[in-house]
N, C-alpha and C positions, 0 to 999 in steps of 0.2 A: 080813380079806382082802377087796378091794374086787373086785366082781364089774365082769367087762369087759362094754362096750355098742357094741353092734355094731349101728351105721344099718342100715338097708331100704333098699333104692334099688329104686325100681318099676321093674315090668316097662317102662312106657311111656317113662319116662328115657331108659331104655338104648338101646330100641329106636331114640328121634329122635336119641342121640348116635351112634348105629349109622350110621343112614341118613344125617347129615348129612357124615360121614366119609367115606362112600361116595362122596355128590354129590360134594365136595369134590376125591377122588382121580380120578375119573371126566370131569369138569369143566375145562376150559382155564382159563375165569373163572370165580372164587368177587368176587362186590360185597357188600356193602350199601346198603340203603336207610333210608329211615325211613318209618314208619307212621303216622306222628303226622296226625292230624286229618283222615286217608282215612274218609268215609263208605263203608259197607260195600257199597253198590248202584256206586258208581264203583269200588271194587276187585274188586267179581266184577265187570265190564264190562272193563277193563284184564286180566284175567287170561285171560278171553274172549277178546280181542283176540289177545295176544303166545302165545296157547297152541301148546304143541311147539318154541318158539324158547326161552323161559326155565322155569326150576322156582322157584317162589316160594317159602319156607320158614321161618315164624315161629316163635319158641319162648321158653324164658327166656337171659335173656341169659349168666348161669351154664352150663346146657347147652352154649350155643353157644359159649361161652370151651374149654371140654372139648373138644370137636368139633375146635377149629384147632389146639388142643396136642395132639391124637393124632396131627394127620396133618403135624407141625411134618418129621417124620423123610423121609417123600416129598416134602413140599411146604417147599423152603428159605421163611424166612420170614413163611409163612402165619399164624404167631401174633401179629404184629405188628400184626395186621387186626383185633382187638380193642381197638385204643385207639382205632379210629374209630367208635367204639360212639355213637349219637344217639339222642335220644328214644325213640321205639319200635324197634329195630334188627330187620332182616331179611334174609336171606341170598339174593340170587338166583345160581343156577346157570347155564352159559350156555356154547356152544360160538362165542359171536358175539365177532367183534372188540369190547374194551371201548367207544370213541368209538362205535363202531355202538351199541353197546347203550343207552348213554348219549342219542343220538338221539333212540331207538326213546322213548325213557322219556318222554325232553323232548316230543316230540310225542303223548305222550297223557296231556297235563296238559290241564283246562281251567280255567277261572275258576268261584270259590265266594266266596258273601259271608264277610267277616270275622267270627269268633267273638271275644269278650272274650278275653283274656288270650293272643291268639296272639300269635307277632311280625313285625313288619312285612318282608315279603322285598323293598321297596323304598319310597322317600316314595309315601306315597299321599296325590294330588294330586286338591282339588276344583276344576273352572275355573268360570269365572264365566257367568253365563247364567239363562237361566229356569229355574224349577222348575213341577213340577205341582200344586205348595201354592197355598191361598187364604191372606189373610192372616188370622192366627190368635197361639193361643201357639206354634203355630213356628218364628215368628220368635226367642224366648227360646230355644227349642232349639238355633237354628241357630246365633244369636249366642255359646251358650255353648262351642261346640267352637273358636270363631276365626272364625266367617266374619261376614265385613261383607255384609247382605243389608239390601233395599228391593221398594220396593212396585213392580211397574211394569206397567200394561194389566189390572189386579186380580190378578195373580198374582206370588207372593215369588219376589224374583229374586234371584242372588247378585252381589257386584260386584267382585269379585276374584278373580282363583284364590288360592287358600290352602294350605299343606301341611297337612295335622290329625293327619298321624302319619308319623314318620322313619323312615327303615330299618334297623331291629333293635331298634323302641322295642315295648314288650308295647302292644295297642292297649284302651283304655280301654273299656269299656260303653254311654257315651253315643257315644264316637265311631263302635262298633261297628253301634249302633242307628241315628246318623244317614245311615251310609253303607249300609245297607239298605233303608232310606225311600226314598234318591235312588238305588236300586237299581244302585249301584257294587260288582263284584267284584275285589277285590285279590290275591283269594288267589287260587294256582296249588296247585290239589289233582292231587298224582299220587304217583308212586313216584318220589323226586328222588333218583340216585344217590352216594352219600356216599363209598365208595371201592370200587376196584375191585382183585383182586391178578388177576396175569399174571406167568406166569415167572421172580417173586421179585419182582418189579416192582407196586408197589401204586400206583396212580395218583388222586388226592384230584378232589375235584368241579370247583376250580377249573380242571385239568387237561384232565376230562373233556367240562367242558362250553366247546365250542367255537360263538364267532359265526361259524357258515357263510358269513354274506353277506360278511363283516371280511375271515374266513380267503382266501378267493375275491379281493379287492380286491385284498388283499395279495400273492396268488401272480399278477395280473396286470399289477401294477407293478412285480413280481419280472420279468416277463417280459418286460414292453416297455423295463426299463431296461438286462436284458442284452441284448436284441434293439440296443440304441440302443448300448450300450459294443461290442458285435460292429460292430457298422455302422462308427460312427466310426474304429474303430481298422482296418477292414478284416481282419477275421477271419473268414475266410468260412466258413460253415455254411451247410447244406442250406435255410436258411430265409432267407439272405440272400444267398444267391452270385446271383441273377437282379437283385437292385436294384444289389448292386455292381455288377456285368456293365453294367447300365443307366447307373450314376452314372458308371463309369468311358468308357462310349461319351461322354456326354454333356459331360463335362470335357476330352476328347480332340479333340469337335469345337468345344467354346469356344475352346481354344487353337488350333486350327487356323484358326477365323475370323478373330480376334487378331491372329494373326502372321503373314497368308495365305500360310499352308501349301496346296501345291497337293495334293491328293488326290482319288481318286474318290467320298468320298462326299461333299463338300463346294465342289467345282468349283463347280455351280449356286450355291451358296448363296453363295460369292466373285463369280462372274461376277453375281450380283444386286447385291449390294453394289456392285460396279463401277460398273455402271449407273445405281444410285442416287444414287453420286456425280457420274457425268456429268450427268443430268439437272439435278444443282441444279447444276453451277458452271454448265451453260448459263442458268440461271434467272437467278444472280449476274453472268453477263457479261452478258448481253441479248444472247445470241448468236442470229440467227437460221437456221434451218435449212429446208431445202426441205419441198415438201408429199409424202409419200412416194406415188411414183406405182402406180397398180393394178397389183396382180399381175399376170403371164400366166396363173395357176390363175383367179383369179377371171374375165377374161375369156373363158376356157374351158366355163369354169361356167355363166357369163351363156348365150352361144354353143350349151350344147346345153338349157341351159333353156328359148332358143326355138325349137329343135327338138321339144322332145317339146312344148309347147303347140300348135306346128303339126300332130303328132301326133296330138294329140286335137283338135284343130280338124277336120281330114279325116276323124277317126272319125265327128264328129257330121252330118257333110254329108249331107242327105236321098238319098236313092234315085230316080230318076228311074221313074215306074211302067210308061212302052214296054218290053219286053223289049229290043228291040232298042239305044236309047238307055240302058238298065241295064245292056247286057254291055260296051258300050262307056264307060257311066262306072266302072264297078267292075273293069275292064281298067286304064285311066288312074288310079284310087285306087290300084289294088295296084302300079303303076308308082312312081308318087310313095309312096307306103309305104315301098317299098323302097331307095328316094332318101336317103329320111329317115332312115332305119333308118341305113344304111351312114354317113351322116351323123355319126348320135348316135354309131355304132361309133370311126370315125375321130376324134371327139374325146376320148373318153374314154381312147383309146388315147394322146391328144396329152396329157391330164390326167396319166394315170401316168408319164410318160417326165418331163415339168412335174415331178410327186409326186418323181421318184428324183433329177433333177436337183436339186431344191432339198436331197433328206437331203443330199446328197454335197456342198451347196455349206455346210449349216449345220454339218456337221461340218470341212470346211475354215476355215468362221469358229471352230469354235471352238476349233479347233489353232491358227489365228491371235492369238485372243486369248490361249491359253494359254503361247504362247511371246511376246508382246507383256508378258503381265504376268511371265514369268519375266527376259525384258530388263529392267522396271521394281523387278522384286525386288533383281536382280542392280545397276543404276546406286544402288539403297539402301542396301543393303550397304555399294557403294564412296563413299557420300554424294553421289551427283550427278545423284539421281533431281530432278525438274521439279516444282517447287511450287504450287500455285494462283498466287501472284504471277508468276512465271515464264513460266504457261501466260496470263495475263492482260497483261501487257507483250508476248511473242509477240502478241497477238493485236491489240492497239492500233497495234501496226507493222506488222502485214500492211493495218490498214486505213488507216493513212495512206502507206501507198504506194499502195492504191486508189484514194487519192483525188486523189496527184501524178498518178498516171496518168489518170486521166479529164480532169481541167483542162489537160494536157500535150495530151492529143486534142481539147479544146475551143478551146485559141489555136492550135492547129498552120494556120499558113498554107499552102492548098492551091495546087495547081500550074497555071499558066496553061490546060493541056485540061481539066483537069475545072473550073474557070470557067467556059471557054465553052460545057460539056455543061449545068452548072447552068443557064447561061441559055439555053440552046437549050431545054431542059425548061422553065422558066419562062415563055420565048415562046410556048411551044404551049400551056401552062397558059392564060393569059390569051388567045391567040385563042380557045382551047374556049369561056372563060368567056363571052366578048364576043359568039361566036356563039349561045350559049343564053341570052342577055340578050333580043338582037335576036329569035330566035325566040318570045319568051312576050309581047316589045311586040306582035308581030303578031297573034298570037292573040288576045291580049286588045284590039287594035283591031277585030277580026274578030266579035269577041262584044260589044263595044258596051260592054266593063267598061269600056275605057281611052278616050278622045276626044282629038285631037290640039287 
């Protein structure tokens, strides 16, 4: 009869499949990490850091396979979280959103030089430049990893960038040694999360580890392309209803200008246009136009601006120092003061009536022109609005009838009395002249200029 053999399972087993059960059920996120090639003074420092955020928790990896299959019955497949077992595998605990957590980790990795036989987590890249080397056998050194190196100002320089080890290749001895010399750290020493479980949901590294700056880019071209598809299409939202608002005034008064539409907020901006165009076909006709004569404001203006300089002309007048000569000139100042004063009053009173008269006549011009250009809209309509040619033939025929009529006044044969009034004016013309002849010969015989 074969005797049964019955395992010892230690107290300490039980206890860390105990307790890792516990975190486990307790725990939103159960991850892993890896441990692999964490020096021990950086993993108390990182644990220092995240401490009360994560529960850190190493063991065998047998143990912790135990651990996910006891708690597989609460936690839907949490036993699946053992094929993502790595190198040194490690269980962190965590009430933190996964991607947070992930963050958290990625930001307290720093740079470690390369050991022999680790593997490369990207091409690590030497670029070209000087070294701190003399020349020596390190040149044989350098040479033998791939780099093409020279001499240059007495110190080994490199002359190319080189790759000397690919990403996921195990890195060599010598190349581990070269890149320590030229004190290059490749490696990213940290806690790097390998997966993470959430609510049956296990999410692997590449998942986890997100380009913030990318992620960012991405949600801003997300934003300004539906910001741009809203626009276009006229879908108005709270963050575009002010520009449409804008575009739409703005395309309303294009077309109003276009097709001159009479409106209030674009009359000015018509009536300018108008104008713009009278000025050049005057420029195109060689029309000329009178000098426009001074206001009645501005002579008004004039008018009491040399009042108040009279004003202050009489302020400055000296004082006469007789009492009696001072009460009588400062009698006669405060007379004329008051002259002046009622003066300056009276014109400024002639200024505003000027002021009301003119709003009341620019507002009747420009009722004029707005029923002038509603006539012009309307003869447009009917096709029989007035062309530039039109208004330039009108105008060639008004001036040659100015000028039948002038030559018409210049041969007109005048009438037997005003003949004789011409020459009666002409006889007294030349007696005057004959008599102020005679009078300057005398003179100048009298002064000895002239001698008979």
């Amino acid at each position: 009869m074969t005797p049964t053999i019955t395992a010892k399972i230690s107290e300490y087993k039980k206890n860390a499949v105990d307790e890792m059960s516990s975190l486990i059920r307790k725990s939103s996120i159960t991850a892993l990490v890896d441990m692999s090639n964490i020096p021990a003074p950086q993993l108390q420092a990182m644990r220092k850091e995240m401490k009360g955020k994560i529960s850190l928790y190493m063991t065998k990896k047998r143990l912790m396979r135990i651990a996910l299959d006891r708690s597989k019955n609460e936690k839907k497949n949490i036993e699946a979280l053992a094929n993502y077992f790595e190198g040194m595998p490690a269980f962190i605990f965590s009430n933190e959103d996964p991607f947070k957590l992930s963050r958290l980790l990625q930001k307290g990795k720093t740079k470690a030089p390369a050991k022999p036989g680790q593997t490369a987590p990207s091409d690590i890249i030497i670029s070209k430049g000087p070294t701190p080397f003399a020349p020596g056998p390190i040149i044989s050194e350098l040479s033998s990893v791939g780099l093409k190196v020279g001499v240059e100002g007495g110190k080994i320089a490199i002359k190319e960038n080189a790759v000397i080890a690919r990403k996921g290749e195990r890195i060599k001895p010598k190349v581990a040694e070269i890149l320590a010399r030229l004190d290059i750290r490749p490696m990213d020493v940290g806690l790097g999360m390998v997966a993470a479980y959430e609510d049956g949901i296990i999410y692997t590294r590449g998942v986890l580890e997100v380009d913030e700056k990318a992620f960012n880019n991405k949600l801003n071209n997300a934003a300004v392309q539906a910001f741009n598809l809203a626009f276009n299409i006229a879908y108005t939202t709270k963050g575009n209803i002010y520009l449409l608002i804008a575009k739409a005034f703005n395309d309303a008064k294009a077309l109003g200008l276009s097709q001159n539409i009479f409106d209030g907020g674009i009359i000015e901006h018509i009536l300018g246009k108008a104008e713009r165009e009278m000025l050049s076909l005057k420029h195109i006709a060689n029309i000329e136009t009178a000098e426009k004569p001074k206001e009645k404001e501005e002579e008004i203006l004039e008018e009491e601006k040399s009042i108040i300089e009279e004003e202050e002309k009489l302020e400055k007048e000296p004082i006469a120092p007789v009492p009696e000569e001072r009460e009588v000139q400062e009698a006669v100042k405060e007379e004329e003061e008051k002259k002046l004063e009622n003066e300056r009053i009276e014109k400024e009173k002639e200024l505003e009536e000027v002021k009301g008269s003119k709003e009341r006549q620019s507002e009747n011009d420009v009722d004029k022109k707005i029923s002038k250009m509603v006539e012009n809209t309307k003869k447009f309509v009917e096709g029989k609005q007035e062309t530039a040619s039109d208004i330039l033939n009108e105008v060639s025929r008004q001036e040659k009838k100015e000028n039948a009529e002038q030559q018409r006044k210049e041969t007109r044969i005048p009438p037997a009395h005003e003949l004789n009034i011409q020459k009666e004016k002409k006889s007294k013309e030349d007696e005057k002249n004959q008599k102020e002849v005679e009078e300057l010969t005398k003179e100048l015989l009298r002064k000895g200029t002239l001698r008979k």
